[in-house]
C-alpha atoms as a printed R data frame, in Angstrom:
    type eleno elety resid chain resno       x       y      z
1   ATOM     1    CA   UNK     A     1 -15.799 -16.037 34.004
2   ATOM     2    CA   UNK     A     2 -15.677 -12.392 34.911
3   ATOM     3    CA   UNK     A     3 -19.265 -11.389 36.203
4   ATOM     4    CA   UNK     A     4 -19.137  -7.282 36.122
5   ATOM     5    CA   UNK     A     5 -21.506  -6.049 39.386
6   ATOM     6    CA   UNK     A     6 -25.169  -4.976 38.331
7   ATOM     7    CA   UNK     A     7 -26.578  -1.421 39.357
8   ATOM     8    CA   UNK     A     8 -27.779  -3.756 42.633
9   ATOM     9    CA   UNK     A     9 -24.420  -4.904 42.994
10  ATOM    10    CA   UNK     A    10 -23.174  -1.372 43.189
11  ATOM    11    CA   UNK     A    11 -25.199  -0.158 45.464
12  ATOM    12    CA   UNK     A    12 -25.338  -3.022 47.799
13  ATOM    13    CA   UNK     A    13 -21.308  -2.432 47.923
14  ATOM    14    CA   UNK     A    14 -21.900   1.309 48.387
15  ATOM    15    CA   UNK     A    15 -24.597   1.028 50.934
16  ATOM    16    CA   UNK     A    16 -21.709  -1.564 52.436
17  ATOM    17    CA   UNK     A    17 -19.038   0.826 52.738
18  ATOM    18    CA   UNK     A    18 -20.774   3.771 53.600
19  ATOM    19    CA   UNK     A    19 -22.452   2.267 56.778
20  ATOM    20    CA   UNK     A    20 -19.017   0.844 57.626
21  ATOM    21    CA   UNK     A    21 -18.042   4.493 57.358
22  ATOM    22    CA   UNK     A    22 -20.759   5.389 59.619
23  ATOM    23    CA   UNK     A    23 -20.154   2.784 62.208
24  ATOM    24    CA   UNK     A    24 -16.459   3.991 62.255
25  ATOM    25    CA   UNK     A    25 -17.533   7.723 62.529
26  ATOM    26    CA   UNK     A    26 -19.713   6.710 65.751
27  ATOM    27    CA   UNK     A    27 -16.987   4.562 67.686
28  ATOM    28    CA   UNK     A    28 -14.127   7.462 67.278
29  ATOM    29    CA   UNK     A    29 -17.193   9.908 68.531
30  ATOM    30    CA   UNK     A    30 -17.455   8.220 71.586
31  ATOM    31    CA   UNK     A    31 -14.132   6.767 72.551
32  ATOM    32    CA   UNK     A    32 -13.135  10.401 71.520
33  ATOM    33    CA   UNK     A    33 -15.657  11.686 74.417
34  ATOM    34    CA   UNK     A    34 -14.431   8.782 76.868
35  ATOM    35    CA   UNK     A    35 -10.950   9.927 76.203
36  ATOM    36    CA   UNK     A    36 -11.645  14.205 76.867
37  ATOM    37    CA   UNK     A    37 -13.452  12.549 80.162
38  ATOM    38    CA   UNK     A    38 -10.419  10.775 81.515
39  ATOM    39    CA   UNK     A    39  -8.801  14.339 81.113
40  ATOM    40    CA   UNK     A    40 -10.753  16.012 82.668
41  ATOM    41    CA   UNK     A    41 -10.172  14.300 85.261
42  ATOM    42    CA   UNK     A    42  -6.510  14.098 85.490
43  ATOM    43    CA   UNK     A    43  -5.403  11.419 83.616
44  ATOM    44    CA   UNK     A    44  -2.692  11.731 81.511
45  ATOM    45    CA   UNK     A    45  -3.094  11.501 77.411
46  ATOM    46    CA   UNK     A    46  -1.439   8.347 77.491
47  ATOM    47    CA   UNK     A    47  -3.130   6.922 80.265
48  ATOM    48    CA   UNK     A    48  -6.668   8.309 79.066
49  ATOM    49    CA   UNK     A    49  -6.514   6.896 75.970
50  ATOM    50    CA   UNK     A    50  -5.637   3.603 77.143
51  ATOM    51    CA   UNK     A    51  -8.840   3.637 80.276
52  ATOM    52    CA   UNK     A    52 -11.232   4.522 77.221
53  ATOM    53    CA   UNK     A    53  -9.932   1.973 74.996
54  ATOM    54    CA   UNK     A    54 -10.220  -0.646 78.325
55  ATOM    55    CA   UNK     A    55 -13.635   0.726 79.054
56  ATOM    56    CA   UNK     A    56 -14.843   0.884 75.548
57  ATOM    57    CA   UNK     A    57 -14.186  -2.960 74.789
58  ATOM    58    CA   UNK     A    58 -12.722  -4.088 71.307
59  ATOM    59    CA   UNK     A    59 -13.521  -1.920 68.758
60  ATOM    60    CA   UNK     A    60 -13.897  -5.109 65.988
61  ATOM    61    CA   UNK     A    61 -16.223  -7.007 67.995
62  ATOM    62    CA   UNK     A    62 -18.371  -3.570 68.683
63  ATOM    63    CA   UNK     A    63 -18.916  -3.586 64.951
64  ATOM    64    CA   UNK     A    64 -19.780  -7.345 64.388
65  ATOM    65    CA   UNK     A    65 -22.276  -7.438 66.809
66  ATOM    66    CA   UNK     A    66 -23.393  -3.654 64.885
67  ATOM    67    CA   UNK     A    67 -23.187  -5.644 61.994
68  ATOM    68    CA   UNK     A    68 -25.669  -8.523 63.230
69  ATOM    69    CA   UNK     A    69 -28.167  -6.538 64.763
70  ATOM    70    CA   UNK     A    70 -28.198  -4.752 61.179
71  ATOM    71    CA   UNK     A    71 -28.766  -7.666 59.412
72  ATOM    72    CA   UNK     A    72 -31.452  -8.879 61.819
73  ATOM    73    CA   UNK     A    73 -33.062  -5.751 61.455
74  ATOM    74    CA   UNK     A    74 -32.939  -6.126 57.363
75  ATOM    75    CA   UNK     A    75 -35.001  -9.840 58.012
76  ATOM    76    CA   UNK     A    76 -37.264  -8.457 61.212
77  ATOM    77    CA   UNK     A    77 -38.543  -5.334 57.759
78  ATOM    78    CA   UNK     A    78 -38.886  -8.232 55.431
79  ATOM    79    CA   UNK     A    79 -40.927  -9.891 57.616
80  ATOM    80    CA   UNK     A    80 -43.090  -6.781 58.519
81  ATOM    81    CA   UNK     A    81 -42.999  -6.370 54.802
82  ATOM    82    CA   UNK     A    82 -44.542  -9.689 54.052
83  ATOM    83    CA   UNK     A    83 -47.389  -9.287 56.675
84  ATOM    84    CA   UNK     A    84 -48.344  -6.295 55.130
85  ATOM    85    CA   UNK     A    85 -48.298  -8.159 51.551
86  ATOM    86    CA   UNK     A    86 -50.673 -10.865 52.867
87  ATOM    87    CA   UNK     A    87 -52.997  -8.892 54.794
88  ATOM    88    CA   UNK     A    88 -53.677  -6.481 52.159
89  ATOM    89    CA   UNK     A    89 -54.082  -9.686 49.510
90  ATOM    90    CA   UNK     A    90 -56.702 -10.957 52.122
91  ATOM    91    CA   UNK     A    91 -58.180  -8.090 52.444
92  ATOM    92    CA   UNK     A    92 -59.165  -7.344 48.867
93  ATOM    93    CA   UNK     A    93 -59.516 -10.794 47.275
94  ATOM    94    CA   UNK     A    94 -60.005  -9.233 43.569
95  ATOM    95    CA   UNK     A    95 -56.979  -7.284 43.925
96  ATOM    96    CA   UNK     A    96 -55.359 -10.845 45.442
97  ATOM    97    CA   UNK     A    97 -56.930 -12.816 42.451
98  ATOM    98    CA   UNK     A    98 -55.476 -10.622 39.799
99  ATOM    99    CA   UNK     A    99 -51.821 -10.146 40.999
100 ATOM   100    CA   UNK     A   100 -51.645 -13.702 41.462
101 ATOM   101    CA   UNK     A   101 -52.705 -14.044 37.835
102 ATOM   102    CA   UNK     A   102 -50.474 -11.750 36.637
103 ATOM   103    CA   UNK     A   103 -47.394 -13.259 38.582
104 ATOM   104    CA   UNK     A   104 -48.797 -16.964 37.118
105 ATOM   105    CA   UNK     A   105 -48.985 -15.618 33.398
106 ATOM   106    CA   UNK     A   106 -45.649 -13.833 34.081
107 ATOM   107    CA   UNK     A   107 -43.481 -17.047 35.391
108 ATOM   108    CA   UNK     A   108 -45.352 -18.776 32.587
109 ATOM   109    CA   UNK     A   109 -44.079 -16.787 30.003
110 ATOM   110    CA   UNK     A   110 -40.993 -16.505 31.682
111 ATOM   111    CA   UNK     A   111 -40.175 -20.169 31.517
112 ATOM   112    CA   UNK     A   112 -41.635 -20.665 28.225
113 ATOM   113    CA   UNK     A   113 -39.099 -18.340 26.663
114 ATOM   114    CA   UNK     A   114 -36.254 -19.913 28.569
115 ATOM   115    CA   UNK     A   115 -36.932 -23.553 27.443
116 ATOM   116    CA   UNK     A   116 -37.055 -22.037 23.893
117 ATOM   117    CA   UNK     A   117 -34.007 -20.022 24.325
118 ATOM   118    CA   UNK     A   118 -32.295 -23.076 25.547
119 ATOM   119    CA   UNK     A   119 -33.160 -25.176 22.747
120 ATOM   120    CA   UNK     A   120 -32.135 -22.457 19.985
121 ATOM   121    CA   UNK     A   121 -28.834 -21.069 21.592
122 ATOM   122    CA   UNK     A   122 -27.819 -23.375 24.674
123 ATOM   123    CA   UNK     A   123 -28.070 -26.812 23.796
124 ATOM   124    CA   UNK     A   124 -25.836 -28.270 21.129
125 ATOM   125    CA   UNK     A   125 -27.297 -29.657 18.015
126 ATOM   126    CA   UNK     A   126 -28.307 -33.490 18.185
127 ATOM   127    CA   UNK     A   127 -26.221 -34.069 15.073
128 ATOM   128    CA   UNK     A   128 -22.236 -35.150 14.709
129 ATOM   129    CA   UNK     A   129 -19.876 -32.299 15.915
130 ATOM   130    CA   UNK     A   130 -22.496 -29.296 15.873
131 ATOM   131    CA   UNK     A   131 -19.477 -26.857 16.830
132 ATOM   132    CA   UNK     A   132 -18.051 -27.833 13.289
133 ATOM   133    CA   UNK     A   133 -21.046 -26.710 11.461
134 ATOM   134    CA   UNK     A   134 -21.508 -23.676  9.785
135 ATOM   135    CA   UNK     A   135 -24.768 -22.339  7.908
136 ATOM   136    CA   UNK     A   136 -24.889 -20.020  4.800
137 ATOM   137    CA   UNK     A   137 -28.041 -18.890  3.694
138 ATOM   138    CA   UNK     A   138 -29.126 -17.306  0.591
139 ATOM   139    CA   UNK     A   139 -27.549 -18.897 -1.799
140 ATOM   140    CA   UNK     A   140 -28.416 -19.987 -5.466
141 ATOM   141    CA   UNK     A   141 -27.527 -23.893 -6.788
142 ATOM   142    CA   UNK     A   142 -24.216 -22.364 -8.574
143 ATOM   143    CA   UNK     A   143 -22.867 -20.973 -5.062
144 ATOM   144    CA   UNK     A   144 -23.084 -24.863 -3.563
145 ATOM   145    CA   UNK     A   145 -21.566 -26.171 -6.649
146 ATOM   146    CA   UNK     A   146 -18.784 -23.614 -6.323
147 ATOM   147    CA   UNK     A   147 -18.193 -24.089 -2.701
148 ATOM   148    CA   UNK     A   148 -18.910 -27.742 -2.816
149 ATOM   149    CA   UNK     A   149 -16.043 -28.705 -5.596
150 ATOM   150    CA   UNK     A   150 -13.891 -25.699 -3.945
151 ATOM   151    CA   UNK     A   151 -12.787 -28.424 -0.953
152 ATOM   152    CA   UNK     A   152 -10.945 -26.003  0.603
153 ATOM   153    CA   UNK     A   153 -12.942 -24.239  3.070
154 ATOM   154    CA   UNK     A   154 -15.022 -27.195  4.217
155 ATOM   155    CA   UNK     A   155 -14.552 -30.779  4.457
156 ATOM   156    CA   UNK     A   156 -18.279 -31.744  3.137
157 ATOM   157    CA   UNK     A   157 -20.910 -29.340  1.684
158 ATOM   158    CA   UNK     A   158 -24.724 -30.334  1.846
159 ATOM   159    CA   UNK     A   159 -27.696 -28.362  0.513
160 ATOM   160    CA   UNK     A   160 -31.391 -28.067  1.637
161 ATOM   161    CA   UNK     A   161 -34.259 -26.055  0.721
162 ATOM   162    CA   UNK     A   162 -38.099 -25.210  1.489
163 ATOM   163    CA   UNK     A   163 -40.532 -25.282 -1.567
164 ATOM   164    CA   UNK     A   164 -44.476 -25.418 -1.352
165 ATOM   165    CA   UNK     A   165 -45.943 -28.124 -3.236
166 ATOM   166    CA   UNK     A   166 -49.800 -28.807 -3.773
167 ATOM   167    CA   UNK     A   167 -51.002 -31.955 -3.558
168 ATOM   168    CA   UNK     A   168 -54.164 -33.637 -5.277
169 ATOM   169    CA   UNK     A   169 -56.214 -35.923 -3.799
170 ATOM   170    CA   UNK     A   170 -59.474 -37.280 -5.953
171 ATOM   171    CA   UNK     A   171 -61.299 -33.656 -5.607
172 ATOM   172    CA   UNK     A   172 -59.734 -32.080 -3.531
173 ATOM   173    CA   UNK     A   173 -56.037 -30.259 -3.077
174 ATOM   174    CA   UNK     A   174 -53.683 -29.944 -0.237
175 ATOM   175    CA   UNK     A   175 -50.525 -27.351  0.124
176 ATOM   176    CA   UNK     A   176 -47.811 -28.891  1.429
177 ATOM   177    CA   UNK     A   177 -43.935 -27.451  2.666
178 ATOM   178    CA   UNK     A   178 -41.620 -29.698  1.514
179 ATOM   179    CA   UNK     A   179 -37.959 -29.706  2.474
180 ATOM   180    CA   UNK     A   180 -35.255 -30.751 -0.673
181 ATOM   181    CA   UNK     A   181 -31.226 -31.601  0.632
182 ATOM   182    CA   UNK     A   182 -28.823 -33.285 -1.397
183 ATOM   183    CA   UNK     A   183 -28.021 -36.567 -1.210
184 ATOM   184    CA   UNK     A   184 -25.144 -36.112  1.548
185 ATOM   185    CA   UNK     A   185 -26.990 -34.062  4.188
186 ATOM   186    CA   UNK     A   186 -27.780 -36.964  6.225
187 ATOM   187    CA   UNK     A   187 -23.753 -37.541  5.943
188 ATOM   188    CA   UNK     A   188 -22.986 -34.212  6.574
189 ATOM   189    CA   UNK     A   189 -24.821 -33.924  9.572
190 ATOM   190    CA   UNK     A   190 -24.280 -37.342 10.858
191 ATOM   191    CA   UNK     A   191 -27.628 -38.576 11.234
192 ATOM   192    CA   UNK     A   192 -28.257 -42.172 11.135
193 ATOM   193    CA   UNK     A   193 -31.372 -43.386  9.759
194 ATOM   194    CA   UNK     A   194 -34.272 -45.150 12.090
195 ATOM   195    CA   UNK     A   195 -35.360 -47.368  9.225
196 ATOM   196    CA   UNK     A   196 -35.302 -47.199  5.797
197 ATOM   197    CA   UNK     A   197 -31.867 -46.123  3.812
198 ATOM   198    CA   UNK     A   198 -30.765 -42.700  2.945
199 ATOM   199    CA   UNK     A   199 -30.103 -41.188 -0.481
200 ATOM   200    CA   UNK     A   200 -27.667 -42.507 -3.048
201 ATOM   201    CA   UNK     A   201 -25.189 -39.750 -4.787
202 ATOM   202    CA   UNK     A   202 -26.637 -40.685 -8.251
203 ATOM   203    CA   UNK     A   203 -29.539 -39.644 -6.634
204 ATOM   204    CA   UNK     A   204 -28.711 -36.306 -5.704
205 ATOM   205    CA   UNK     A   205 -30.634 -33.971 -8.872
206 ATOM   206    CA   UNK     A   206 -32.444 -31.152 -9.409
């Protein structure tokens, strides 16, 4: 999978290169000053390049060790940083009682939608083959008919639907939601039953 760089990414890399560009710009400054020293004072070009270059030390492990006691500095801030965080928490325990809150209701929802967006999007379908499924919606009886005797398109055709029902019970009434399918969408869908049997086709009616 091809991951393009965030607006973080980007910089990081630019902030990468251009203190690489820095560091580079700094050791030619001084062996440059090393080398118009050993001039001065007699040397040769050739030979006063190569004393400065001796004198200097290598150039690659100048700029690892640059590169270390960068990175050290980035964790020696972060720590300052969190010292600061904790003192000023401690030192105003509303203002410490609140953020907390916030970051608790935040991770909260934060998870919450994740599990659901896992469930919907994620995670297959715990029926037979869910990548072979396919869902139309809004259509009328005749459509299934058509598409159902079509046999073309699809290999099996079920049907459901949501209706409201309201139920009586001595005096008093209860609205209920009531799914209808046809008498293969247990088939379809590959679902065996728990107990019980599932629908015959002479069954299947308006």
């Amino acid at each position: 999978m091809i991951r393009l760089p965030g607006r973080t990414g980007i910089r990081s890399l630019w902030g990468r290169r251009l203190r690489e560009y820095e560091m580079d710009e700094e050791m030619m400054f001084h062996l440059s000053r090393l080398i118009e020293d050993n001039l001065e004072a007699g040397m040769s070009p050739a030979e006063a390049r190569r004393v400065a270059l001796r004198d200097f030390g290598g150039i690659c492990q100048l700029k690892e060790e640059c590169r270390q006691a960068s990175g050290f500095r980035f964790i020696r801030e972060t720590r300052q940083d969190l010292h600061y965080a904790v003192r000023q928490l401690l030192h105003n325990p509303g203002f410490a009682f609140l953020t907390i809150l916030v970051l608790a209701l935040g991770i909260g929802a934060n998870t919450a939608s994740v599990g659901v967006i896992d469930q919907l999007i994620f995670r297959p379908l715990p029926v037979l083959e869910p990548e072979r499924l396919v869902s139309i919606s809004q259509s009328s009886y005749l459509d299934y008919v058509d598409i159902r005797n079509d046999g073309q398109v699809f290999s099996d055709v079920a049907a459901t639907d949501f209706a409201g029902y309201e139920v009586w019970d001595s005096d008093h009434s209860r609205n209920l939601s009531v799914r209808s399918v046809s008498a293969n969408f247990f088939d379809v869908l590959g679902i065996k039953m728990a107990a019980g049997r599932s629908f015959y086709p002479e069954e299947d009616r308006l």
